[in-house]
C-alpha positions as a Markdown table, in Angstrom:
| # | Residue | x | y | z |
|---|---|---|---|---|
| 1 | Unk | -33.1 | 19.8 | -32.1 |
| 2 | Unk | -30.6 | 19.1 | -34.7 |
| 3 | Unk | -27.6 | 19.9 | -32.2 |
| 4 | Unk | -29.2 | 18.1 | -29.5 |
| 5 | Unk | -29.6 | 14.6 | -31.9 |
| 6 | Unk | -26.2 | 15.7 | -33.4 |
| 7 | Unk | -24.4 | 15.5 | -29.7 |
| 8 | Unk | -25.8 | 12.0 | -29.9 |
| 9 | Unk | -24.5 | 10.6 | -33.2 |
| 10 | Unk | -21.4 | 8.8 | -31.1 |
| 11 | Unk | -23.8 | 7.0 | -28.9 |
| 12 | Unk | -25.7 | 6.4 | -31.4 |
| 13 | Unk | -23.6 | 4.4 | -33.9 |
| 14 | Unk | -22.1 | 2.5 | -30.7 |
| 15 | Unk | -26.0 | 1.2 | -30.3 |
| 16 | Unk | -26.2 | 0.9 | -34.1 |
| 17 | Unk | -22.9 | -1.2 | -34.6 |
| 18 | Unk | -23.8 | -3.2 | -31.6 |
| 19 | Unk | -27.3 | -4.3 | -33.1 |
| 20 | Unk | -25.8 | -4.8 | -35.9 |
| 21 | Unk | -23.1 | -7.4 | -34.9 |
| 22 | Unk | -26.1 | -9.5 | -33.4 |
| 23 | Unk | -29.3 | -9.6 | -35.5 |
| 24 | Unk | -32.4 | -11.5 | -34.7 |
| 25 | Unk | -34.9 | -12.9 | -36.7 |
| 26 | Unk | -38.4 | -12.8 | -35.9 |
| 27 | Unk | -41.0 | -12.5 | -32.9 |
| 28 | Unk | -38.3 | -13.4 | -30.3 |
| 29 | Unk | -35.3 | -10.8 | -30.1 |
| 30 | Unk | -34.3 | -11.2 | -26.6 |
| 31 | Unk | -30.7 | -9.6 | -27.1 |
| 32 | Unk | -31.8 | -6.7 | -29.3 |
| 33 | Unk | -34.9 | -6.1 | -26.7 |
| 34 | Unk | -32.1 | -5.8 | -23.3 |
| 35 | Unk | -30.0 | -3.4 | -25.8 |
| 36 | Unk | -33.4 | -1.4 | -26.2 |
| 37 | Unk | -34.1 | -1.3 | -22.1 |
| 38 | Unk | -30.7 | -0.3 | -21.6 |
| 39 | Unk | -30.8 | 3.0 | -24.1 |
| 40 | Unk | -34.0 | 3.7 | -21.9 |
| 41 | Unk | -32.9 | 3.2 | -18.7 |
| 42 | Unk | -32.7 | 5.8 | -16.4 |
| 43 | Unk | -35.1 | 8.1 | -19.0 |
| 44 | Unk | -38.9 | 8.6 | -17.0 |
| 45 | Unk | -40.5 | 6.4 | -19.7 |
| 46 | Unk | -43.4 | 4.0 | -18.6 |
| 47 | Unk | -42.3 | 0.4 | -20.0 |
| 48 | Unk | -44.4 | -2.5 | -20.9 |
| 49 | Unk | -43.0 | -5.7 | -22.4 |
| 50 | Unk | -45.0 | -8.1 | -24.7 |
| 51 | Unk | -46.4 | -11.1 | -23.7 |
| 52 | Unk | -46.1 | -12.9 | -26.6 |
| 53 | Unk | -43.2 | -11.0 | -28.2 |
| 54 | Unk | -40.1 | -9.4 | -27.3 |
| 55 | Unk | -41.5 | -6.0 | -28.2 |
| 56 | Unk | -41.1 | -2.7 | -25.9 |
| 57 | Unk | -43.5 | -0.2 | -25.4 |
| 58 | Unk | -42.3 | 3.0 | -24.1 |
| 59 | Unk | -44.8 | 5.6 | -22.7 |
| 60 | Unk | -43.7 | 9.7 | -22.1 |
| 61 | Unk | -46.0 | 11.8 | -20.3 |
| 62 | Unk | -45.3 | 15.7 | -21.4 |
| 63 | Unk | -44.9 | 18.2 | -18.6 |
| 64 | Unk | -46.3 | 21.2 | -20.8 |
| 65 | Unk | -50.0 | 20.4 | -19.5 |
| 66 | Unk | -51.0 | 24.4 | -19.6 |
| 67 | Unk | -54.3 | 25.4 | -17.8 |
| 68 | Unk | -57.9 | 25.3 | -18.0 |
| 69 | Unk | -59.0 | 22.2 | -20.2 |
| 70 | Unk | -56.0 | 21.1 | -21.5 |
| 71 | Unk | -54.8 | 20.7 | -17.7 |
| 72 | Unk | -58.2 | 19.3 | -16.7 |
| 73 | Unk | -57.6 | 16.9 | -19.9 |
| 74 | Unk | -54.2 | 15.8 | -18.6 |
| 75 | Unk | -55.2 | 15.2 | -15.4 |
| 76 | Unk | -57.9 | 12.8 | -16.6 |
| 77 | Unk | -55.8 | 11.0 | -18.6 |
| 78 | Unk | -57.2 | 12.4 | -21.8 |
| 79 | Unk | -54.8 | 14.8 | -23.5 |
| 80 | Unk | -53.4 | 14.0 | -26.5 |
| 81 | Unk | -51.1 | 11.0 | -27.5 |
| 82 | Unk | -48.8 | 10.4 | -30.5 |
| 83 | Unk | -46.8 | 7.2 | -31.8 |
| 84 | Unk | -43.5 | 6.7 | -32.6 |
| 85 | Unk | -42.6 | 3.2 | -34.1 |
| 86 | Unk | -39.6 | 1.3 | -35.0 |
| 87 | Unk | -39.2 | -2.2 | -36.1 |
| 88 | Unk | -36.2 | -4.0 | -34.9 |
| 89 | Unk | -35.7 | -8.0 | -36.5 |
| 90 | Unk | -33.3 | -9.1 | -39.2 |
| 91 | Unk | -33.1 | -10.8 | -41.6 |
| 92 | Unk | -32.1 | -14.8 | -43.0 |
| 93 | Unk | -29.0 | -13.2 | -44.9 |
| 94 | Unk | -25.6 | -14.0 | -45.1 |
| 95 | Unk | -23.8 | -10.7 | -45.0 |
| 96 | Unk | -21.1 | -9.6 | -47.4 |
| 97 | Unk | -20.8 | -6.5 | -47.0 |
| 98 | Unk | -17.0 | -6.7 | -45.5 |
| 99 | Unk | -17.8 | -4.1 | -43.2 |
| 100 | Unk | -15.9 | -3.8 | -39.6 |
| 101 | Unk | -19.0 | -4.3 | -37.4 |
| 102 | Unk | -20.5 | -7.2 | -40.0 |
| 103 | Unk | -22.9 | -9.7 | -38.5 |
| 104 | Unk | -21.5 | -12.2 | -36.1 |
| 105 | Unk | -24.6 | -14.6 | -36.3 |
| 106 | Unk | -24.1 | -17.0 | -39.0 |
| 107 | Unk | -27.3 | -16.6 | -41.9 |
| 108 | Unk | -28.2 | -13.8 | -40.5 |
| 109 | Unk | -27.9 | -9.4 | -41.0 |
| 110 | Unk | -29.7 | -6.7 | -40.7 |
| 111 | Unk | -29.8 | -6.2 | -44.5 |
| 112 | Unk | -32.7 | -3.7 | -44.1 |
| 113 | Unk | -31.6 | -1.0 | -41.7 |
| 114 | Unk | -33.6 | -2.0 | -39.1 |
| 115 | Unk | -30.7 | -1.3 | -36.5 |
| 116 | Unk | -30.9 | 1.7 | -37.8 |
| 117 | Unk | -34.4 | 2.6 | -36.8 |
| 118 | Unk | -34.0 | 1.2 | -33.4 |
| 119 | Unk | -31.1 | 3.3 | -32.8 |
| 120 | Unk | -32.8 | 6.3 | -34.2 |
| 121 | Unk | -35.7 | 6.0 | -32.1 |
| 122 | Unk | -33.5 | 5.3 | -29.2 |
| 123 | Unk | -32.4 | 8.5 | -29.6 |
| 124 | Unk | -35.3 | 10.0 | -30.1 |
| 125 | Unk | -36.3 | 8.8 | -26.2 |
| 126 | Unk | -33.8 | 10.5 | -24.9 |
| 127 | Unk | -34.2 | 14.0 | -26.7 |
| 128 | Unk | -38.1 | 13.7 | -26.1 |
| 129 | Unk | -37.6 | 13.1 | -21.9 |
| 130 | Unk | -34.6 | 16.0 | -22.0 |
| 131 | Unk | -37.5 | 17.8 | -23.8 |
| 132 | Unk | -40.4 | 16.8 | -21.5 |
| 133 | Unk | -41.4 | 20.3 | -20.7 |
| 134 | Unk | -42.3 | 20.9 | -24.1 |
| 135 | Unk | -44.5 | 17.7 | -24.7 |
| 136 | Unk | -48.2 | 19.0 | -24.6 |
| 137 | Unk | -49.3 | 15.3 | -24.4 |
| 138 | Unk | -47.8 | 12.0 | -24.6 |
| 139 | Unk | -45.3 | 10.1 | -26.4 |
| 140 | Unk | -45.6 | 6.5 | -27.3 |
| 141 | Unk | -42.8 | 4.7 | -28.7 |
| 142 | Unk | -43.2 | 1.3 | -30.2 |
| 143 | Unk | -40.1 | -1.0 | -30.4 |
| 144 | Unk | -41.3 | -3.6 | -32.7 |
| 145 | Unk | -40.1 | -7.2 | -33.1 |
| 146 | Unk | -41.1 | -9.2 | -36.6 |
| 147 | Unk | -41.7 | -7.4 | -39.4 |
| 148 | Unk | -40.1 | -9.2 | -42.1 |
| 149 | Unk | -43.0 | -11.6 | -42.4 |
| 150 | Unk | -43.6 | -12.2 | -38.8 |
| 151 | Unk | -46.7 | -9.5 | -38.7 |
| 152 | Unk | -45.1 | -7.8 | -35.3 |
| 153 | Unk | -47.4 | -5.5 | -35.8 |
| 154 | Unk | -50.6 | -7.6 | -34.9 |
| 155 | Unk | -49.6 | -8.5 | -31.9 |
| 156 | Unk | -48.4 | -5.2 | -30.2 |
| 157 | Unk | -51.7 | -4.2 | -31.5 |
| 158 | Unk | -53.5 | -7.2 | -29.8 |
| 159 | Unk | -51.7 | -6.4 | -26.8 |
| 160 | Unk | -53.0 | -2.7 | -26.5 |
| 161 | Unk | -50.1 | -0.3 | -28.2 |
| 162 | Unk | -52.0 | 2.0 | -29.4 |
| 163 | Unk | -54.0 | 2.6 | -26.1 |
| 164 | Unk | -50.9 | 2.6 | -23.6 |
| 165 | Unk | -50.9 | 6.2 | -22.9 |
| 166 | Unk | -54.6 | 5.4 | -21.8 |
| 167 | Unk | -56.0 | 6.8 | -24.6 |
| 168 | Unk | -56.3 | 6.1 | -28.0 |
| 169 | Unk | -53.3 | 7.5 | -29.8 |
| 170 | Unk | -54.2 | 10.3 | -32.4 |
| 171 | Unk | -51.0 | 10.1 | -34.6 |
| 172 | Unk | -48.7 | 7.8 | -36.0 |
| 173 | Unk | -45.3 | 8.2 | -37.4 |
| 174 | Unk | -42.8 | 5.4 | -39.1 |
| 175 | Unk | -39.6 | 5.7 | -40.4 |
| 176 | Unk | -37.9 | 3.3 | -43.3 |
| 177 | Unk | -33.9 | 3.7 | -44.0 |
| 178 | Unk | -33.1 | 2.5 | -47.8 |
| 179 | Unk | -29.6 | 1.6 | -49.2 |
| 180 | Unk | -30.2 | 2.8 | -52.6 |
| 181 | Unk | -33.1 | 4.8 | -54.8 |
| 182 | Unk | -32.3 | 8.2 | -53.4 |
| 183 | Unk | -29.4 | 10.1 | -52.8 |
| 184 | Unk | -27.2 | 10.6 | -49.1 |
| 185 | Unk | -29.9 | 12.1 | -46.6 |
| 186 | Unk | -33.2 | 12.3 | -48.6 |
| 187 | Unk | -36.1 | 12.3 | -46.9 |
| 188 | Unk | -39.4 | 11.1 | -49.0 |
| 189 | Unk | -43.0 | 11.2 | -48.6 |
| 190 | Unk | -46.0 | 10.0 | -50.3 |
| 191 | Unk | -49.6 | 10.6 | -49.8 |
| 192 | Unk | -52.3 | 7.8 | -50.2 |
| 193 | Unk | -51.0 | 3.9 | -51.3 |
| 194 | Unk | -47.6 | 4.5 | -50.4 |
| 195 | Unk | -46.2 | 0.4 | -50.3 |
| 196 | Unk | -48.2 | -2.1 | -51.8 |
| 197 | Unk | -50.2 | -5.0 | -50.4 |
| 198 | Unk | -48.5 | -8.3 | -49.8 |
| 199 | Unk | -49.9 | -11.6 | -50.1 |
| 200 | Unk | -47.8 | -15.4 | -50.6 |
| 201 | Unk | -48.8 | -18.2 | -52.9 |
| 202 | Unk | -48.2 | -21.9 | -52.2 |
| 203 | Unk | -49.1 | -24.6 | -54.7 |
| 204 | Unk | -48.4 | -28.5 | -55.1 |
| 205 | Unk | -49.2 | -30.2 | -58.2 |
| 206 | Unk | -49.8 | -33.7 | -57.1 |
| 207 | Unk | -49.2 | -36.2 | -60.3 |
| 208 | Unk | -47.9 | -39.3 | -60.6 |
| 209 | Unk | -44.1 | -40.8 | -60.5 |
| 210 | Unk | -42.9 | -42.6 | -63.3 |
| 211 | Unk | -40.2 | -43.7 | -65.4 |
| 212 | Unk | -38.3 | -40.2 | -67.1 |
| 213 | Unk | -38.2 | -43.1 | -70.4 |
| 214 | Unk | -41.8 | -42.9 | -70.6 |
| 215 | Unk | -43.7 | -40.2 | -69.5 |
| 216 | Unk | -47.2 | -41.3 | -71.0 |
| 217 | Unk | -47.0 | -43.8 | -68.1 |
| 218 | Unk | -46.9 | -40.8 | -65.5 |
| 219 | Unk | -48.4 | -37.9 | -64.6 |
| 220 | Unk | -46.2 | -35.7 | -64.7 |
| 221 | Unk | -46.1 | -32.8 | -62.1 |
| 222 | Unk | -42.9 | -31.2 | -63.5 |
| 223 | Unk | -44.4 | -29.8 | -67.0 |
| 224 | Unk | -47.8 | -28.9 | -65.4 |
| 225 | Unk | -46.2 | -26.6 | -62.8 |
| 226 | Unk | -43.9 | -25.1 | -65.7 |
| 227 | Unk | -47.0 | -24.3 | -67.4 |
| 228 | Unk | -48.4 | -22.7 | -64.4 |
| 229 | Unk | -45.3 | -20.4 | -64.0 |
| 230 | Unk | -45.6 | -19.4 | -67.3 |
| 231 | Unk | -49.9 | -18.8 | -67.2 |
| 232 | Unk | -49.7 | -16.7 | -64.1 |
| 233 | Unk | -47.2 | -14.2 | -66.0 |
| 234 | Unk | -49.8 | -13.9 | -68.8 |
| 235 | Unk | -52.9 | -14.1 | -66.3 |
| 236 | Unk | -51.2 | -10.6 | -64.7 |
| 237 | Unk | -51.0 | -9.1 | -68.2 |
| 238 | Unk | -54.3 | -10.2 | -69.9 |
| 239 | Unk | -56.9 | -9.7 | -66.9 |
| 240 | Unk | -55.1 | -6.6 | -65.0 |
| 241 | Unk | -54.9 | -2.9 | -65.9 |
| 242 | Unk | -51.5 | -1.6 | -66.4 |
| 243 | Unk | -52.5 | 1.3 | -64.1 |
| 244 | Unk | -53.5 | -0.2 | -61.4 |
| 245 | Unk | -50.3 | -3.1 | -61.6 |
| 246 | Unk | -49.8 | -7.1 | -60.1 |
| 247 | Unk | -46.8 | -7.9 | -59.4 |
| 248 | Unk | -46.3 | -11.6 | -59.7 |
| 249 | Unk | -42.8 | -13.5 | -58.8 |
| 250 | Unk | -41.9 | -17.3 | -58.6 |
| 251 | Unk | -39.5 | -17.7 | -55.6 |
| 252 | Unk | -39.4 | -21.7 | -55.0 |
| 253 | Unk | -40.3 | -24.0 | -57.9 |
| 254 | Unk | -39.2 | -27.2 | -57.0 |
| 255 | Unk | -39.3 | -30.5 | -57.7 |
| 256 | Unk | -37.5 | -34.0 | -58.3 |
| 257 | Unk | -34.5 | -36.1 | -56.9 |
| 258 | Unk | -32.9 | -37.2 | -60.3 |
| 259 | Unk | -33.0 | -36.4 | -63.9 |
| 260 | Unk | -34.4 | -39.9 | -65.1 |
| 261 | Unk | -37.1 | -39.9 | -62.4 |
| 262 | Unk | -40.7 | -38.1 | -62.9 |
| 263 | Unk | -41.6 | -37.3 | -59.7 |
| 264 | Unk | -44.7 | -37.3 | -57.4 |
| 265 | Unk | -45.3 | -33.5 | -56.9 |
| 266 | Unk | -43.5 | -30.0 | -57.7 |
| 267 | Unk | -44.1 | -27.4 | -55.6 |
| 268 | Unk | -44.0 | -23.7 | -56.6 |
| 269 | Unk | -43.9 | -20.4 | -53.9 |
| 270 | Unk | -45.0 | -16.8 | -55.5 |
| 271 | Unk | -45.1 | -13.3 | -53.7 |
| 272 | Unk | -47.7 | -11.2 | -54.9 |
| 273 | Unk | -48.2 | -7.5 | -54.6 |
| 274 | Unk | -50.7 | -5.3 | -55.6 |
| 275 | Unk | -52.0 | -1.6 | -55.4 |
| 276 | Unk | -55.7 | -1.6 | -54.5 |
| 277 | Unk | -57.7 | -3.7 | -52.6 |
| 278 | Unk | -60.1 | -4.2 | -55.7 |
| 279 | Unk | -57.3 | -6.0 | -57.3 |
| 280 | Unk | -55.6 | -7.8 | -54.4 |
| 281 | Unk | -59.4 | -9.3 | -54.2 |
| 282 | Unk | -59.2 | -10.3 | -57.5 |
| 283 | Unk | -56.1 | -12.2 | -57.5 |
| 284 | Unk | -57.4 | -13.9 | -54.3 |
| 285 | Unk | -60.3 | -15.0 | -56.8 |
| 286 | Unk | -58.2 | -15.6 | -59.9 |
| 287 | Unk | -54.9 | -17.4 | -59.0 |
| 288 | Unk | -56.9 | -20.6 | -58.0 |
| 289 | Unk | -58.9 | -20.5 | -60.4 |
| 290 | Unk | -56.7 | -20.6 | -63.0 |
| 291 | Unk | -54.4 | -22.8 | -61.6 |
| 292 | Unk | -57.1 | -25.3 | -60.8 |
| 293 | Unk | -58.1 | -24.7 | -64.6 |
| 294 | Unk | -54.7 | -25.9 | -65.5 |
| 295 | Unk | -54.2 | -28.8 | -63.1 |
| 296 | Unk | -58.0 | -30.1 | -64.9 |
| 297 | Unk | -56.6 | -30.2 | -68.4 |
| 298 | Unk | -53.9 | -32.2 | -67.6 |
| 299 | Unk | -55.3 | -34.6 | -65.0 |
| 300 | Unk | -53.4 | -34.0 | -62.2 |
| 301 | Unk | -54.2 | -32.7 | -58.9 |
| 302 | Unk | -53.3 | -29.4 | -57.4 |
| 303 | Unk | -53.5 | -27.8 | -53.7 |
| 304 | Unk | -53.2 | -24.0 | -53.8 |
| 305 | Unk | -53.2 | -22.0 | -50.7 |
| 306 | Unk | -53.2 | -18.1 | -51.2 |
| 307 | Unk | -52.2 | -16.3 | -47.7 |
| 308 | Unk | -53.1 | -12.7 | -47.2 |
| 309 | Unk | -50.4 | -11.3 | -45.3 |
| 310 | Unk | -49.8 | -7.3 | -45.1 |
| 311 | Unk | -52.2 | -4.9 | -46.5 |
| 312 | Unk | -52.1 | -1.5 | -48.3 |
| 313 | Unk | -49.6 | 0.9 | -47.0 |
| 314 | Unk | -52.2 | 4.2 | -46.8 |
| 315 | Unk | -50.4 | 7.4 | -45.7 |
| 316 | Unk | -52.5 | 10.2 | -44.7 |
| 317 | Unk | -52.9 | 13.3 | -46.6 |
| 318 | Unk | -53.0 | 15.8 | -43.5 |
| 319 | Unk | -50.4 | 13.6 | -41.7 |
| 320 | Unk | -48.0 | 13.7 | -44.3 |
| 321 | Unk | -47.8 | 17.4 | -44.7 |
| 322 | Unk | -47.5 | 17.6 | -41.2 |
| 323 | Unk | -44.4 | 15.4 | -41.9 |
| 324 | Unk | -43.2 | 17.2 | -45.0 |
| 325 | Unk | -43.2 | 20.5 | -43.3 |
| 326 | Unk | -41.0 | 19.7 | -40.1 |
| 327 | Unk | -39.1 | 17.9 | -42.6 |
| 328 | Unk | -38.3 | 21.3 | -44.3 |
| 329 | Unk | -38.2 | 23.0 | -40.9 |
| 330 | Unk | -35.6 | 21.1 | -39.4 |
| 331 | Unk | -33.5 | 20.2 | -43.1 |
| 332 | Unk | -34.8 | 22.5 | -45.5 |
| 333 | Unk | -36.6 | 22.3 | -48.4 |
| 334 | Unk | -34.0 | 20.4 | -50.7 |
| 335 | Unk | -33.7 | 17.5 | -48.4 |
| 336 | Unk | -37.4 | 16.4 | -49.1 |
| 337 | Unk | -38.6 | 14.3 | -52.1 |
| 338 | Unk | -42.4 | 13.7 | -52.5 |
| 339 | Unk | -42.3 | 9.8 | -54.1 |
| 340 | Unk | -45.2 | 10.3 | -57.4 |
| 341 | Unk | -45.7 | 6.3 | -57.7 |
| 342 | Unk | -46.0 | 3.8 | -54.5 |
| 343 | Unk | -43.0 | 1.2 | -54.2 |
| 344 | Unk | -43.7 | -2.3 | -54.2 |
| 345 | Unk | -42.5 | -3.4 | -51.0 |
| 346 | Unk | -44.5 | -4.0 | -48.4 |
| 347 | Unk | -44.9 | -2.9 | -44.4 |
| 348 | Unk | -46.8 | -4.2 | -41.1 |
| 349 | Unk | -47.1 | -0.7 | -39.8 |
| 350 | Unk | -50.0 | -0.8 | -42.5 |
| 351 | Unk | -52.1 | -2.2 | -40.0 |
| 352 | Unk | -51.0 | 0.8 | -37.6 |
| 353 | Unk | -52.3 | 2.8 | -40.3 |
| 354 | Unk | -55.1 | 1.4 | -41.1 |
| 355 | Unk | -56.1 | 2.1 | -37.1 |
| 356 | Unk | -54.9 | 5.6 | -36.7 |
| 357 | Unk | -54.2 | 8.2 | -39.2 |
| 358 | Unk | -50.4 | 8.7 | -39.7 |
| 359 | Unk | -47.8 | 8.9 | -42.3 |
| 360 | Unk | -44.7 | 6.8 | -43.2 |
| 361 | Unk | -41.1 | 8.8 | -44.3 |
| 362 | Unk | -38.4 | 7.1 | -46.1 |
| 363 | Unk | -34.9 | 8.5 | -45.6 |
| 364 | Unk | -31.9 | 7.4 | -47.9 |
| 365 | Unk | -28.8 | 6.0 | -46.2 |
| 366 | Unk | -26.6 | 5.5 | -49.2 |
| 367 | Unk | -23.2 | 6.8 | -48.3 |
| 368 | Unk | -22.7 | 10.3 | -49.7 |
| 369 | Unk | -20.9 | 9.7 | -53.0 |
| 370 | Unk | -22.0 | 6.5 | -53.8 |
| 371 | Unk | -24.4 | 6.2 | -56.9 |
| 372 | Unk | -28.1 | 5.7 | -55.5 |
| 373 | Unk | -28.9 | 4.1 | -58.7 |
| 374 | Unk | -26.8 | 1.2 | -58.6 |
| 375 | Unk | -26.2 | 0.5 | -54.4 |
| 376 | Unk | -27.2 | -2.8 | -53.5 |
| 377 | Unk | -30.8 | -2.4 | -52.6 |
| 378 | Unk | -32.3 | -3.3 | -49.1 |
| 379 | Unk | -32.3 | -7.0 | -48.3 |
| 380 | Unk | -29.5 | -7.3 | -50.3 |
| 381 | Unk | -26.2 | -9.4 | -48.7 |
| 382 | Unk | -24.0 | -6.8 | -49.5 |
| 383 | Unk | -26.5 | -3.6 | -48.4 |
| 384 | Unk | -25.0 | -1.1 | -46.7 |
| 385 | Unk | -26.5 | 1.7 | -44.6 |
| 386 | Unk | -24.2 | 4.5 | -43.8 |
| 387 | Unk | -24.2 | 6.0 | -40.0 |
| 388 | Unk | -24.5 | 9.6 | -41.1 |
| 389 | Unk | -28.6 | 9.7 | -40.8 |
| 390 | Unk | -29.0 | 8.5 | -37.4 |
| 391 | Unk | -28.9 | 11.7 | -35.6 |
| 392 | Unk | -31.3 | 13.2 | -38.3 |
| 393 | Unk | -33.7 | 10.1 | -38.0 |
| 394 | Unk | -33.7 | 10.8 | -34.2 |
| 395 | Unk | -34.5 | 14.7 | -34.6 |
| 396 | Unk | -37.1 | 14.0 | -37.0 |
| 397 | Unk | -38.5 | 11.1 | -34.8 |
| 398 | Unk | -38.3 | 13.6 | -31.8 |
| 399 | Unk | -39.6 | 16.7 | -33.7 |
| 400 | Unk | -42.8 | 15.1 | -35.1 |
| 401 | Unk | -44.1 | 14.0 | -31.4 |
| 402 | Unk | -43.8 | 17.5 | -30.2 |
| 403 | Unk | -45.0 | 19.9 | -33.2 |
| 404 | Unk | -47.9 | 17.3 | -33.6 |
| 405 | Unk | -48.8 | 16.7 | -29.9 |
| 406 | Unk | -48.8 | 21.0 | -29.7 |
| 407 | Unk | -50.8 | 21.3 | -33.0 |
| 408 | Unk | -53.3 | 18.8 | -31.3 |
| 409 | Unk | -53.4 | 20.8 | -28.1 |
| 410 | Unk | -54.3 | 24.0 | -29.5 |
| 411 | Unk | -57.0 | 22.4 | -31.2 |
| 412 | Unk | -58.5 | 21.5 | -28.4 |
């Protein structure tokens, strides 16, 4: 399998490089979606486009159908079904990295490596139909727009992904590039909370305008918001266990037009992400309730809005060891790194998850050499993912449908 992905690499950076050079952002990737089409066609994949998205779903049905009631299975439409997924947007990030194929849209880059899992699992398509034969069920793979805060994954689950080999899909496998935390090549697992929930906070302190002379003639919104900032840090500390953490961090706090000038309202924009689902409730109850608290004692007004966005990451136990050992099969043991503590960013394939059991593999991109400690992490402007992985991404991609899919066979 290795050789096979290995002949590929050349292709593969072409489709890579060219993805790169044109990021999209969100739901609608028509560019990156044709690129997609064209690395599958000709391969005897069933295609379905989304209706509300640019997303592709690609269906493989195995030839190795067997006898007896594994035939009878396939022949009903019931044998066995696995997913594949990769996510393909970009992000709103001026790049810097300086390298030959940067970004030629202006604000925008693929500062997450997501051209790198579309190219992967690109690859991946075409190993899985020259390996048709030995498919003892069928392949779905999931091309999926919107993920950085677009919650792709909703809507190719609306719209039936999971079911498109005409059954329910039994396994699910995601892959994440990174740009720094472990060294050239690593491959790393993590049973259980793997990525942490992720939830946004908006809040507008409505006072009143005023003179900056004379403040006692105002309400102002400016030192009430400041406050706020400030309670929310101690709230996370003083009403959370250490063990179980909240992380809390001010992106926008904004207010005012000039220095003399109190204004009418300051507005202040928080990501939140937490580890269980007891806590991520009780932030939902304890953020407005606080800031409301605040807003009282100073006798002003304030509009909070809390927005649940992605939920828990939860690898499965029994999926991940299926993960971790063709992991080891195809790289060996010293190219595997079982993560001890969840990391706190966040996914959409959690809701893939949370459907079917499945597992989620990170795989370091640094360039071999560079110091995995200090590389610009992911979403970084100046993030760099090197080409080197993308024909072991696809093996690994193409290696987990068919041990799994002939694991689930035999146990029928």
């Amino acid at each position: 399998m290795r050789d096979d992905a290995q002949d590929l690499q050349e292709d593969l950076i072409r489709l890579r490089h060219d993805l790169h050079r044109q990021p999209e952002i969100g739901l609608h990737l028509p560019r990156t979606q044709e690129k997609v089409l064209e690395a599958l066609d000709g391969l005897p994949y069933e295609i379905t486009l989304g209706k509300e998205t640019t997303s592709v779903t690609a269906v493989l049905r195995g030839g190795n159908t067997g006898g007896g009631k594994q035939k009878a299975e396939a022949d009903d439409g019931q044998r066995p079904a696995v997913l594949l997924r990769a996510d393909m947007d970009g992000l709103p990030v001026q790049e810097k990295t300086g390298v030959d194929f940067t970004s030629r849209a202006d604000g925008a880059m693929h500062a997450c490596g997501h051209d790198l899992h579309t190219s992967m699992l690109a690859g991946a398509a075409t190993l899985l139909a020259e390996k048709r034969h030995q498919l003892s069920g069928d392949v779905v793979l999931m091309f999926q727009p919107g993920e950085e805060g677009f919650d792709g994954a909703s809507y190719m689950l609306r719209e039936g992904v999971l079911d498109a080999a005409g059954t329910r899909v039994s396994a699910a496998y995601g892959m994440h590039v990174f740009s720094s935390l472990e060294p050239h090549g690593m491959f790393c697992t993590k049973p259980g909370v793997m990525l942490s929930a992720s939830d946004g906070l908006e809040v507008t302190v409505l006072g009143a305008g005023g003179h900056g002379s004379a403040p006692h003639s105002a309400k102002d919104p400016v030192t009430v918001a400041a406050e706020m900032v400030t309670a929310l840090q101690v709230m996370v500390t003083r009403q959370f266990n250490i063990f179980d953490p909240v992380v809390l961090s001010v992106g926008v706090l904004h207010a005012g037009t000039k220095r003399n000038v109190i204004p009418e309202s300051a507005r202040i924009e928080a990501t939140i992400r937490t580890f269980s689902e007891a806590s991520r409730l009780k932030m939902m109850d304890a953020v407005p309730r606080l800031l409301k608290g605040i807003a009282a004692a100073h006798g002003v007004e304030v509009a909070v809005d809390y927005l649940q966005e992605y939920p828990l990451t939860i690898t499965s136990e029994d999926e991940t060891h299926t993960a971790e050992k063709v992991i080891t099969k195809l790289f060996g043991e010293r190219r595997l790194a079982r993560w001890a503590t969840p990391l706190s960013g966040s996914e959409d394939f959690s809701r893939v998850l949370a459907e079917v059991p499945g597992t989620f593999v990170g795989l370091s991109a640094v360039a071999p050499g560079d110091d995995h400690d200090t590389s610009p992490f992911n979403h970084s402007p100046y993030a760099t993912f090197d080409d080197g992985v993308l024909a072991d991404g696809a093996a690994l991609y193409a290696e987990l449908a068919i041990s799994r899919l002939a694991a689930l066979a035999n146990a029928s």
